[in-house]
N, C-alpha and C positions, 0 to 999 in steps of 0.2 A: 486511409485516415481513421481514426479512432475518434467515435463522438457517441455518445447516449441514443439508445433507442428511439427516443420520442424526437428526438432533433432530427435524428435522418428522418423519420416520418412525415413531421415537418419540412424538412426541406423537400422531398420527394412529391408529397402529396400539396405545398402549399407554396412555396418561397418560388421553387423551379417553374414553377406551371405559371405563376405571376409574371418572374423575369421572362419566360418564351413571350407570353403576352404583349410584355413593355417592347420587347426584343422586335416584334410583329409591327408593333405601331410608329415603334420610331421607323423599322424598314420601308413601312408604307409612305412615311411623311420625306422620307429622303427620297423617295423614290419623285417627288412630285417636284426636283430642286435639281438644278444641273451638276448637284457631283456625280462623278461617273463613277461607273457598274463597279470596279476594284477597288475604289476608294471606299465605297460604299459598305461591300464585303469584308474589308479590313478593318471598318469602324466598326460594322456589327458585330465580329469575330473579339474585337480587344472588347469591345463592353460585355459580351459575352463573359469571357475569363474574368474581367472585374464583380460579375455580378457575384459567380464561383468562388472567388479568393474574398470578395464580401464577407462572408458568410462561412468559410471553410478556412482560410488561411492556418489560423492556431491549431487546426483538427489535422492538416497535414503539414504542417512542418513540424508538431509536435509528435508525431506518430515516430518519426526519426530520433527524436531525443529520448522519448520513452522506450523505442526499444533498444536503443542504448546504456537507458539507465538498468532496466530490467536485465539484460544481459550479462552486461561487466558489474555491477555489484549486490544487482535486487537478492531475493531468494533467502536462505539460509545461509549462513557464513562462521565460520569457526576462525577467531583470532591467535590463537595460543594453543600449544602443545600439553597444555595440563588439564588436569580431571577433578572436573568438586566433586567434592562428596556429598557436602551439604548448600542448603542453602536460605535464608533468610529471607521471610515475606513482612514489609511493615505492614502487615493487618490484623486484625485480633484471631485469638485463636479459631479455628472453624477445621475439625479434622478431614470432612469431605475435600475443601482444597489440599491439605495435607496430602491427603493421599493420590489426588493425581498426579504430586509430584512427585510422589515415593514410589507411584507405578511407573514413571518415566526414569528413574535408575539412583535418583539422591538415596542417601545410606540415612539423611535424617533431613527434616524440615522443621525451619526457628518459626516462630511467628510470636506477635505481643499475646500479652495476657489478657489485657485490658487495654483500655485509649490512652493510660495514664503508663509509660515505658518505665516507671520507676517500681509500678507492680510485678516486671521482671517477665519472661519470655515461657513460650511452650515448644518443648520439643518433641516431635513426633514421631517414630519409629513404626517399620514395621516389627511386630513379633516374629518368629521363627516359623509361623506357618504362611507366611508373607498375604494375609487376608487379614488380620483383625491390628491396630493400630495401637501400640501404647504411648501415653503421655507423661510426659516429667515436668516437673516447672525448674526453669533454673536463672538466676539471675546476670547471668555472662555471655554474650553469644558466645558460640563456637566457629561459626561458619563467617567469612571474610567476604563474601557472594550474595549478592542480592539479588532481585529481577527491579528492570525499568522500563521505559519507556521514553523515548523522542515526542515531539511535540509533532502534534497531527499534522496540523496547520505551518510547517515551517519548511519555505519554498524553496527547489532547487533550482540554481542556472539553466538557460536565461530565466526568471523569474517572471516576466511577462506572460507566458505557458500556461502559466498555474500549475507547473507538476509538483506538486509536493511528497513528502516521504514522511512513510509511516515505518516506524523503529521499534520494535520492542527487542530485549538482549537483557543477559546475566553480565553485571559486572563486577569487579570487585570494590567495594564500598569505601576501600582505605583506600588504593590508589586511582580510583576511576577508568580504569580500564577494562574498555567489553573485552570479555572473552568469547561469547559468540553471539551468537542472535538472529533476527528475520527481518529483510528490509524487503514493504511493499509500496512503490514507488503508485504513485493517480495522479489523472490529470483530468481536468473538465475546461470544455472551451466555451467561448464568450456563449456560444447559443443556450451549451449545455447551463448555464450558472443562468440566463436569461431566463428560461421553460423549468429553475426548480421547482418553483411551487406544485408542478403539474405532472413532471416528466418522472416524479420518481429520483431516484441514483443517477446524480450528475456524474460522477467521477469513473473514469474507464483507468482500471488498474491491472498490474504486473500478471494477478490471482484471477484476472475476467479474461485475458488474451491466449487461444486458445495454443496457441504453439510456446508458449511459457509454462503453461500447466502442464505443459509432459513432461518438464525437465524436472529433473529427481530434487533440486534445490526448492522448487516448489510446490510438491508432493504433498508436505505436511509442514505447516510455518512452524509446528513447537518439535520438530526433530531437533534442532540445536541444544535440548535437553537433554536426550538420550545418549547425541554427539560427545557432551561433554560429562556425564554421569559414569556411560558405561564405556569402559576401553572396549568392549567387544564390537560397540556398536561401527567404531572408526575401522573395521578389519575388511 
């Protein structure tokens, strides 16, 4: 099952030691009543597992869904067969971000001028010694490619879970379509969202499970840029 550090802590050091307790008392008091010995054993056994599924249910049957999700579509993902060249950031000029996009394989990065889009855009290029960065102002994009983002908070089936998914991807602006991007799915269960204020990072994700991190799709979430930047990269 997948739960937050501080929850199994919790349950290990404080919830478990309680139920054995409860478990103790009630065995003692049945003990002093004529149900017999297997009946007995039986009862204590199913309250047992209710105490467990209490407290753990959503941590293991979500464990199943997550690495479900994680599997068949989390990680990196490439939708389409073509290569931008460029790409369009809605934030004001800033050449440091510029540039780690242009280290990542873009031929050029737009970005505004100012907060005001009608003062017209900055293009930023590498020069020929591919270190120092030159700038143009131009008033037209070029590039048809932007970068986005999914909404952190928007849950996937069963939604009771709590898994939700976290999106960012290049799309194309004019017809909405990602072309590729990084999907990391989390989930936090009833304990984990109870113990936030205390426990730190409720949410156990795609990026925290150790046999997912070795797969090449989640290596590096912003590879989908070099993916679709440099044909050399896809070889």
């Amino acid at each position: 099952m997948y739960m937050n550090g501080f929850s199994i802590l919790i349950l290990l050091g404080l919830y478990f030691p309680l139920c054995l307790v409860a478990l103790w008392i009630i065995s003692f008091l049945l003990k002093k009543t004529n149900i017999g010995r297997k009946f007995r054993i039986a009862l204590i056994f199913g309250l047992a597992i209710m105490m467990f599924l209490y407290a753990t249910w959503d941590a293991v049957l979500g464990k199943h869904y997550l690495d479900k999700f994680c599997m068949e579509s989390g990680g990196v993902y490439i939708n389409s067969d073509i290569y931008v060249k460029g790409i369009y950031l809605s934030s004001f000029g800033e050449p440091r971000h510029a540039k780690y996009f242009l280290e990542k394989g873009y031929q050029y990065v737009e970005m505004n001028k100012t907060k005001n889009v009608k003062d017209g855009y900055v293009i930023y290029r590498f020069r020929a010694n591919k270190k120092t960065i030159e700038e143009k102002i131009t008033f037209e994009l070029k590039s048809t490619h932007t970068r986005g983002f999914g909404d952190p908070n928007k849950k996937v089936s069963p939604s009771f879970l709590e898994i939700s998914l976290s999106d960012q991807y290049v799309e194309n602006f004019k017809t909405g379509n990602k072309i590729a991007g990084f999907r990391n799915y989390r989930m936090t269960t009833r304990l984990d969202r109870k113990l936030r204020g205390i426990g730190g990072n409720v949410a156990t994700a795609c990026t925290d499970i150790k046999k997912f991190k070795k797969l090449k799709k989640y290596e590096d979430y912003s590879n989908y840029h070099e993916l679709i930047s440099k044909p050399s990269a896809r070889r």
